[in-house]
C-alpha positions, 0 to 999 in steps of 0.5 A, spaced: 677 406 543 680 404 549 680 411 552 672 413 550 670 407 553 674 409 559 670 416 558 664 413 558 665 409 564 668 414 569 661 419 566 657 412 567 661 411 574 660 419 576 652 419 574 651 413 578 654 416 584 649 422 584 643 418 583 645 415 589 646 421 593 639 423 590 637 417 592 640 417 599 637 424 601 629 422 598 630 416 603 632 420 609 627 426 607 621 421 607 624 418 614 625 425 616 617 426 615 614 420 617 618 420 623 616 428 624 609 425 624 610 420 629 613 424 633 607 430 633 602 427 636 607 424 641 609 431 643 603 433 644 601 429 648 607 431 652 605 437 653 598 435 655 601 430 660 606 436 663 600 441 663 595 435 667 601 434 672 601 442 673 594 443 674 595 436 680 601 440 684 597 446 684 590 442 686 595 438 690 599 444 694 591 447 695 589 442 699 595 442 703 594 450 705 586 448 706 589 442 710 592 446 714 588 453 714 584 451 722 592 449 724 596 453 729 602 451 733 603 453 740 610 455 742 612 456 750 607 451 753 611 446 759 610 439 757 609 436 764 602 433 762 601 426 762 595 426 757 591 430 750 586 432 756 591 435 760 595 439 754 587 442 752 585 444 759 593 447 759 591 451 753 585 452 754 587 456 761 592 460 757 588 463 752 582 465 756 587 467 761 591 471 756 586 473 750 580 472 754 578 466 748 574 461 750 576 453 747 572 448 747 574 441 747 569 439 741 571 445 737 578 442 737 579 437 731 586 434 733 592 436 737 599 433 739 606 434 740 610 434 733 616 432 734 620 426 738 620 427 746 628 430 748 629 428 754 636 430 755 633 438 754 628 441 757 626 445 751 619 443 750 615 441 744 610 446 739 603 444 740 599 443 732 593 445 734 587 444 729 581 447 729 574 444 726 572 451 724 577 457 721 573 463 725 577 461 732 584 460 729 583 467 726 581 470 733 586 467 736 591 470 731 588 477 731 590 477 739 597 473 739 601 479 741 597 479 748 599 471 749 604 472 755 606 465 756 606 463 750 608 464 743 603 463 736 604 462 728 601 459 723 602 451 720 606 452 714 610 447 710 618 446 712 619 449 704 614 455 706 618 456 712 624 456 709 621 461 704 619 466 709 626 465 714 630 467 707 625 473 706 626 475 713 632 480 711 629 483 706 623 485 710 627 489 715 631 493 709 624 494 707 621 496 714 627 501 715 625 504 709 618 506 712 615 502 708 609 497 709 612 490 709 609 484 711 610 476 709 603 474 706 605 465 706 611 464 702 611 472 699 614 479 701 608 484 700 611 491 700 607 497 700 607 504 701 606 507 707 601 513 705 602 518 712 609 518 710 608 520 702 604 524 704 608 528 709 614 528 704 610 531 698 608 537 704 616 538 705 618 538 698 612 543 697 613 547 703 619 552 702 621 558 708 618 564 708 623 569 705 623 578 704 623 575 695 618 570 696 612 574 699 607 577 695 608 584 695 601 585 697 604 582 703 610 586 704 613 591 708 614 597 704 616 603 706 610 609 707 609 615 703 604 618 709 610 616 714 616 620 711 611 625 708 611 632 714 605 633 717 603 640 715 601 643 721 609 642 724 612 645 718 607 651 718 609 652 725 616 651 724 616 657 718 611 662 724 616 661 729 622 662 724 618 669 722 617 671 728 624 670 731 627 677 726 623 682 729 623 680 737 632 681 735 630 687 733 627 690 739 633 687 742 
């Protein structure tokens, strides 16, 4: 009797145990679903809120490049003025000097020296200059190469133009290829140099003229009518031999 109580026990103890577990694990799923459902809306918001934050960077770096689109910095000027009037009059003789640009004062929207006076070093600072309209930057940029005392580049951010320096290499490797190579902001455009394809595709194409290689209609053969013997000749020839027997004979 003991024993089947015992029996009966352990089936109760281990039938109370699975029910537990079964129990346990209802608990967890409907935690594990409610849960699921809090978060959802969460996560979605999470994503709205990363894509808003990336529609700002880029509004935002769109500005900094229109900020500085009329901008120029001006390497090479002395700094021996004592004034703004005295550096604008100092750019204005240079450019109109060098790249015959005239500069008006009311065409300049700021100007300044960037960067803290050295006064151990000689060195002089770069001039940002900014302009109230695009077109006069550009003017000046498509006649740079001529400016003689001076030095200009574009107004880039410092992470832009540690972009450009670290593609500096690679533009010269691409260059010595013959390619067109340029740095369009903080990109490395490369493009094929059409006149030198196209002058490889005519030496692949042109080949050394060669006795198997031209035309038959082309080559020389050898003439029939040039070995052929004139008839005149050969009859002459058999005249003579003719005639040679009887003149012997009167001898």
């Amino acid at each position: 009797m003991e024993a089947q109580l015992q029996l009966l026990f352990d089936k109760m103890k281990l039938e109370m145990q699975h029910q537990n577990e079964e129990l346990t694990e209802s608990i967890i799923n409907n935690m594990m679903v409610r849960m699921d459902e809090k978060l959802i809306p969460i996560i979605e918001e999470n994503k709205s809120l990363k894509l808003k934050v990336e529609n700002q960077e880029k509004e935002l770096e769109f500005w900094k490049r229109e900020r500085r689109n009329n901008n120029i910095v001006i390497f090479g000027m002395e700094e021996t003025e004592k004034s703004t009037l005295e550096v604008i009059n100092n750019i204005k003789e240079t450019f109109k000097s060098d790249i015959n640009i005239e500069i008006e004062e009311n065409g300049i929207n700021n100007i300044y020296r960037i960067g803290n006076k050295n006064r151990e070093g000689n060195k002089p600072r770069p001039i940002l200059c900014s302009f109230v309209n695009g077109w006069k930057k550009r003017e000046i940029m498509k006649k740079k190469k001529d400016l003689k005392k001076i030095y200009v580049t574009e107004d880039y951010p410092k992470d832009v133009l540690a972009k450009r320096k670290a593609l500096q290499a690679e533009l010269v490797e691409e260059r010595k290829k013959g390619k067109i190579a340029f740095l369009k902001y903080d990109k490395l455009v490369v493009k094929e140099n059409e006149s030198i394809s196209d002058k490889r595709k005519r030496e692949t194409s042109y080949s050394p003229h060669s006795p198997n290689n031209v035309p038959k209609k082309h080559q020389p053969s050898t003439s029939f009518k040039g070995n052929r013997i004139n008839a005149f000749d050969a009859m002459r020839n058999r005249s003579n031999s003719l005639s040679n027997p009887s003149t012997n004979k009167q001898q």
